[in-house]
Chimera marker file (.cmm) of the C-alpha trace (Angstrom):
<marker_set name="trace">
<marker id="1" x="2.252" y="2.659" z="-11.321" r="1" g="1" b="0" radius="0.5"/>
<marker id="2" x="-0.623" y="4.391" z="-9.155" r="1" g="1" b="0" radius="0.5"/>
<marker id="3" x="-0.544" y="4.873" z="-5.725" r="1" g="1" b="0" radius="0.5"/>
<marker id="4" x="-3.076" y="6.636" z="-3.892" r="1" g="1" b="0" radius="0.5"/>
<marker id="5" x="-2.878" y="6.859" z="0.243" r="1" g="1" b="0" radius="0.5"/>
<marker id="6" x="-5.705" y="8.086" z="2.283" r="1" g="1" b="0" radius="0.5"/>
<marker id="7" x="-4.380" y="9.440" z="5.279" r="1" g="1" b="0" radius="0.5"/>
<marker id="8" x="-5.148" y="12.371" z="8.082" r="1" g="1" b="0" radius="0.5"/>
<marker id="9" x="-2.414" y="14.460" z="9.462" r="1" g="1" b="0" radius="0.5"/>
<marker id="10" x="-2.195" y="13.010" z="13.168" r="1" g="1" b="0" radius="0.5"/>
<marker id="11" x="-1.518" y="9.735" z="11.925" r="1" g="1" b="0" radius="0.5"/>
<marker id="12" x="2.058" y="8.105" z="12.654" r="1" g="1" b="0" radius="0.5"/>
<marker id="13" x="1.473" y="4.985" z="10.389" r="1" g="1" b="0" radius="0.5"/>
<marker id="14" x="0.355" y="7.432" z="7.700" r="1" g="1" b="0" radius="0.5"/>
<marker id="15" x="3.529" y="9.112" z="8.404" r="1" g="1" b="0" radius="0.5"/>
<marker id="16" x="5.666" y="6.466" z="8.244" r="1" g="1" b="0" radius="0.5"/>
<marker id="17" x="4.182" y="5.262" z="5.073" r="1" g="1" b="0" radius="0.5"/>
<marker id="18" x="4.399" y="8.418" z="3.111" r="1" g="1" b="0" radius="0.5"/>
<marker id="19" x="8.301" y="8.442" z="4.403" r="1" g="1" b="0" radius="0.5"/>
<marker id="20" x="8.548" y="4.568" z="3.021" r="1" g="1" b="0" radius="0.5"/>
<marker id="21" x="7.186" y="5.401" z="-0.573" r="1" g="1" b="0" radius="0.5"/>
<marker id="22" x="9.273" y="8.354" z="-0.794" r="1" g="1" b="0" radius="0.5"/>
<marker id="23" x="12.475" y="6.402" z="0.472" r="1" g="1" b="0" radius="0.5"/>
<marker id="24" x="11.862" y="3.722" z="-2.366" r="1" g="1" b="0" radius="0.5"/>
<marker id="25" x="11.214" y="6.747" z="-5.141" r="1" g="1" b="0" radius="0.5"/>
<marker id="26" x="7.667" y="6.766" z="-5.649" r="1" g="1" b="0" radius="0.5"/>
<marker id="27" x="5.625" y="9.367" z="-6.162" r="1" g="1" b="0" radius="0.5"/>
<marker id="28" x="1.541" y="8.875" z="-4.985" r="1" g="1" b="0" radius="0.5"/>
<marker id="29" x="-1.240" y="10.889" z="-4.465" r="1" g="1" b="0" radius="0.5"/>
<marker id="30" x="-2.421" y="12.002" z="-0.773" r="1" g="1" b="0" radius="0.5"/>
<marker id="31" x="-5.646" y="12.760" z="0.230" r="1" g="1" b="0" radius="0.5"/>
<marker id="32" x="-6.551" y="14.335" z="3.889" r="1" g="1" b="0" radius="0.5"/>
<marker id="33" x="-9.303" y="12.329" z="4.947" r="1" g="1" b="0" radius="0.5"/>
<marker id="34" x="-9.685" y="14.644" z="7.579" r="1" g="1" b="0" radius="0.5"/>
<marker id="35" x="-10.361" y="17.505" z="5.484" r="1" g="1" b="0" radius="0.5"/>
<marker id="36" x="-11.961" y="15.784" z="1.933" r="1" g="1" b="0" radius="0.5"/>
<marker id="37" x="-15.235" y="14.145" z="3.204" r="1" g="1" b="0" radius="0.5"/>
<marker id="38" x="-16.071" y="12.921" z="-0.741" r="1" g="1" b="0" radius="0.5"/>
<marker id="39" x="-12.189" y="11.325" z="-0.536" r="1" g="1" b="0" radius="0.5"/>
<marker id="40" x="-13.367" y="9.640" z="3.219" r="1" g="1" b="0" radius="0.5"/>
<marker id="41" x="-16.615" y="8.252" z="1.080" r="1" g="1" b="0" radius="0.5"/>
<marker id="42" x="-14.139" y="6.639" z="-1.429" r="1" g="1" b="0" radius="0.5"/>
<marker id="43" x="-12.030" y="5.507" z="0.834" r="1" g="1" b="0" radius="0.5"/>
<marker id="44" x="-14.493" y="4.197" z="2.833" r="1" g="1" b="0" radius="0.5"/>
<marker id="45" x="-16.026" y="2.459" z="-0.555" r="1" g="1" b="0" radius="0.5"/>
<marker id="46" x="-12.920" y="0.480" z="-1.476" r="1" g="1" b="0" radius="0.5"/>
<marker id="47" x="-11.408" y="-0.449" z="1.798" r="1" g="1" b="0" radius="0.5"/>
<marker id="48" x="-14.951" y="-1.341" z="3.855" r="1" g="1" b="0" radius="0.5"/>
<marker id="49" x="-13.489" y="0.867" z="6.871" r="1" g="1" b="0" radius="0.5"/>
<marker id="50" x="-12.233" y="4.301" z="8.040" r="1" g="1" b="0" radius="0.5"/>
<marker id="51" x="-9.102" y="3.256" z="9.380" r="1" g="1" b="0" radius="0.5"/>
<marker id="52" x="-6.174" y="4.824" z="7.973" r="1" g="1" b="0" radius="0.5"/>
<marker id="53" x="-3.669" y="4.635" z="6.690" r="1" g="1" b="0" radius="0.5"/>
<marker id="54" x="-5.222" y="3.112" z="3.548" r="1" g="1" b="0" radius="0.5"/>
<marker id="55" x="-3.458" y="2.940" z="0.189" r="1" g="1" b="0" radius="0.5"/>
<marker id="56" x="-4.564" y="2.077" z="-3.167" r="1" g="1" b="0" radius="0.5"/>
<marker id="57" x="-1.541" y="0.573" z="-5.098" r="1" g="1" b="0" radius="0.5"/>
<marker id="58" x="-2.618" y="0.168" z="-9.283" r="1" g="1" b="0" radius="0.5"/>
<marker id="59" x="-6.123" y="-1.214" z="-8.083" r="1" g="1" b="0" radius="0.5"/>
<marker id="60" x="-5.259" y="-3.337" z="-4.992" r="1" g="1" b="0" radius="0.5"/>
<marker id="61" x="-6.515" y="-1.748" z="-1.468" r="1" g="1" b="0" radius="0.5"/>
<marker id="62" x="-4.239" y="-2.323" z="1.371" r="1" g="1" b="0" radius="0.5"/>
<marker id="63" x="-5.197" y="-1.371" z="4.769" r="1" g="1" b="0" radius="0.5"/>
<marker id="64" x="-2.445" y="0.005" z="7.749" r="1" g="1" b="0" radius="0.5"/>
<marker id="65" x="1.102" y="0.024" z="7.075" r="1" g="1" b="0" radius="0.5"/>
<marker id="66" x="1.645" y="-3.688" z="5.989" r="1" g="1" b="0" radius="0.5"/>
<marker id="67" x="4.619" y="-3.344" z="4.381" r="1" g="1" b="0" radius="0.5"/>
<marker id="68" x="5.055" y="-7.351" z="3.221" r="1" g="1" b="0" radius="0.5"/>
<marker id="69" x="1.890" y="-6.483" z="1.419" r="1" g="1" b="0" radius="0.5"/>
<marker id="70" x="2.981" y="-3.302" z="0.068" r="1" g="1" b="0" radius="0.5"/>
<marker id="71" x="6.424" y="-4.366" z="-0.964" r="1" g="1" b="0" radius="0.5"/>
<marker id="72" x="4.394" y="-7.103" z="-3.086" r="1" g="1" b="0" radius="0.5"/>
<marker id="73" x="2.512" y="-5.047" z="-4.610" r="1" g="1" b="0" radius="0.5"/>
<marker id="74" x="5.364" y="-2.604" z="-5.880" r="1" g="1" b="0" radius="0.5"/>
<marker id="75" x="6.749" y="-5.619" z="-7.391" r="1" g="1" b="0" radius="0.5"/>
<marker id="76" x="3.872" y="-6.513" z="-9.186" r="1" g="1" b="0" radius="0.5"/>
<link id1="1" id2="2" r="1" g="1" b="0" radius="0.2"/>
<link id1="2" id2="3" r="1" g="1" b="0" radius="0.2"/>
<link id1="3" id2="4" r="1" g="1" b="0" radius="0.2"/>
<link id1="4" id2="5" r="1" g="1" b="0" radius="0.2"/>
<link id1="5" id2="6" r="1" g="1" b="0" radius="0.2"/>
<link id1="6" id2="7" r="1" g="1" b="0" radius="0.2"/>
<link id1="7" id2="8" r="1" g="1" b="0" radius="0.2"/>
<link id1="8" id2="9" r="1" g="1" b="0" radius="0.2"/>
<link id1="9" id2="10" r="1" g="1" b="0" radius="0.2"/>
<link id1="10" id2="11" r="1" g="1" b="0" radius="0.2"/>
<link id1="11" id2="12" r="1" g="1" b="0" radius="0.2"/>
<link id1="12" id2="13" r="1" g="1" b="0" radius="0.2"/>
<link id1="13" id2="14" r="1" g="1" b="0" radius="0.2"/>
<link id1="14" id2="15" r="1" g="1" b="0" radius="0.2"/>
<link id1="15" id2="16" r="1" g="1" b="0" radius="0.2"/>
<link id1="16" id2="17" r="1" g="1" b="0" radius="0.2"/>
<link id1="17" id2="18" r="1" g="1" b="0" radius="0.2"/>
<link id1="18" id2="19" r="1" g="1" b="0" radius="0.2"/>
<link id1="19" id2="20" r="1" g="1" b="0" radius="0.2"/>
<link id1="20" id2="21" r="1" g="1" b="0" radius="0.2"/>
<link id1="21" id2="22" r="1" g="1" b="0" radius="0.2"/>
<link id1="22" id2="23" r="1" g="1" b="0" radius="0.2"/>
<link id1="23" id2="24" r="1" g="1" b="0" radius="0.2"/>
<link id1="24" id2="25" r="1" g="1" b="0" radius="0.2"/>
<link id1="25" id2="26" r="1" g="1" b="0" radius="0.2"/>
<link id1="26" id2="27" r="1" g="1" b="0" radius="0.2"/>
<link id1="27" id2="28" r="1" g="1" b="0" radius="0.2"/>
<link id1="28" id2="29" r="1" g="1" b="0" radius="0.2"/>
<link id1="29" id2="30" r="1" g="1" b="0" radius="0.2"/>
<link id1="30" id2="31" r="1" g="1" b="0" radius="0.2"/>
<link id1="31" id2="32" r="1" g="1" b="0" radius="0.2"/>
<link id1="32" id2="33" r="1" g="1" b="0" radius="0.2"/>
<link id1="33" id2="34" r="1" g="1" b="0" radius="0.2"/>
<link id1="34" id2="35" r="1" g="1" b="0" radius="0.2"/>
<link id1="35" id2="36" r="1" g="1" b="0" radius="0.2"/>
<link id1="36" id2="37" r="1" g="1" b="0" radius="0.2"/>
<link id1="37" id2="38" r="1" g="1" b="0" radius="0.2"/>
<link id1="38" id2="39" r="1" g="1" b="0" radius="0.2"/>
<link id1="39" id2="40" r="1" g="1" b="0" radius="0.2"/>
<link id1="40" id2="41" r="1" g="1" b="0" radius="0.2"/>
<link id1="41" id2="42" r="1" g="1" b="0" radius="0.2"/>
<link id1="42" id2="43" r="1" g="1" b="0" radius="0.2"/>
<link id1="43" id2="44" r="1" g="1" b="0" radius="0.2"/>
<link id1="44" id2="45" r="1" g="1" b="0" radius="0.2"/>
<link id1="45" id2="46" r="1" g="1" b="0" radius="0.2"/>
<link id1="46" id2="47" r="1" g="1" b="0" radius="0.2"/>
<link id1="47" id2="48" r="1" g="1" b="0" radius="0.2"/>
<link id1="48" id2="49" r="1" g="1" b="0" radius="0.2"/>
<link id1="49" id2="50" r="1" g="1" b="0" radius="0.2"/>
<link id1="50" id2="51" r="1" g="1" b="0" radius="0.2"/>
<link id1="51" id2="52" r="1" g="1" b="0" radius="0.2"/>
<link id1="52" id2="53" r="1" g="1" b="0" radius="0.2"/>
<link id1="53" id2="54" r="1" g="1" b="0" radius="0.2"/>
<link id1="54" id2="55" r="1" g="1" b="0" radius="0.2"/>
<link id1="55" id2="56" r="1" g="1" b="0" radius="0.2"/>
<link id1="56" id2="57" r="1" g="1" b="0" radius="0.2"/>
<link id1="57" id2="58" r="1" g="1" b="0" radius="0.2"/>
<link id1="58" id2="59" r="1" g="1" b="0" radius="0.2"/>
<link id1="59" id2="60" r="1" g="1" b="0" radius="0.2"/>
<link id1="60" id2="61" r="1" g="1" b="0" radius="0.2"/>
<link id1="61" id2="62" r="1" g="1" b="0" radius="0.2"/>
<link id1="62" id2="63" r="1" g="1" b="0" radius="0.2"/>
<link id1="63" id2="64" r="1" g="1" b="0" radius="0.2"/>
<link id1="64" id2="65" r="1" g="1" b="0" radius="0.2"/>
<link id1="65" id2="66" r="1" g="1" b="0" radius="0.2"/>
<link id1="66" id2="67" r="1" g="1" b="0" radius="0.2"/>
<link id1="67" id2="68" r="1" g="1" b="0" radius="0.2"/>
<link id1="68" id2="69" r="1" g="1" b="0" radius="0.2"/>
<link id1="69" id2="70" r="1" g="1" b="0" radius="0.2"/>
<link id1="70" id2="71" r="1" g="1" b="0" radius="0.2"/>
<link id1="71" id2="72" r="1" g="1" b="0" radius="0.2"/>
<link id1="72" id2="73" r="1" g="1" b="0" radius="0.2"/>
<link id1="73" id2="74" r="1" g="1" b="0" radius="0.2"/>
<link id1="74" id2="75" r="1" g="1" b="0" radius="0.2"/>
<link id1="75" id2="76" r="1" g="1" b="0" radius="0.2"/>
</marker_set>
């Protein structure tokens, strides 16, 4: 499984994201936003908006801390 989450450091959804992954076991891939304009760019490419929290999970972009979507897509 792949999980990628685009996320700054001030954000509490971000937080609270990161801290749901890790509670269920998974590992993913972070990327500062804030810091990585080229990772903002792809970000920005697959979700259509610089919002964040934004998480790539094996191909399928989900926006904000949904975590009915998320949980989902973990099953998947």
């Amino acid at each position: 499984m792949s999980i990628k989450i685009y996320s700054t450091p001030t954000c509490g959804y971000c937080t609270v994201a990161k801290k749901y992954l890790k509670e269920k076991g998974l590992s993913f891939t972070e990327y500062n936003v804030a810091q990585d304009p080229a990772k903002a760019d792809e970000m920005f490419r697959k979700s259509h908006q610089y919002g964040v929290p934004v998480l790539d999970i094996n191909g399928t972009v989900v926006t904000g801390f949904d975590k009915a979507r998320i949980d989902t897509l973990l099953r998947k």
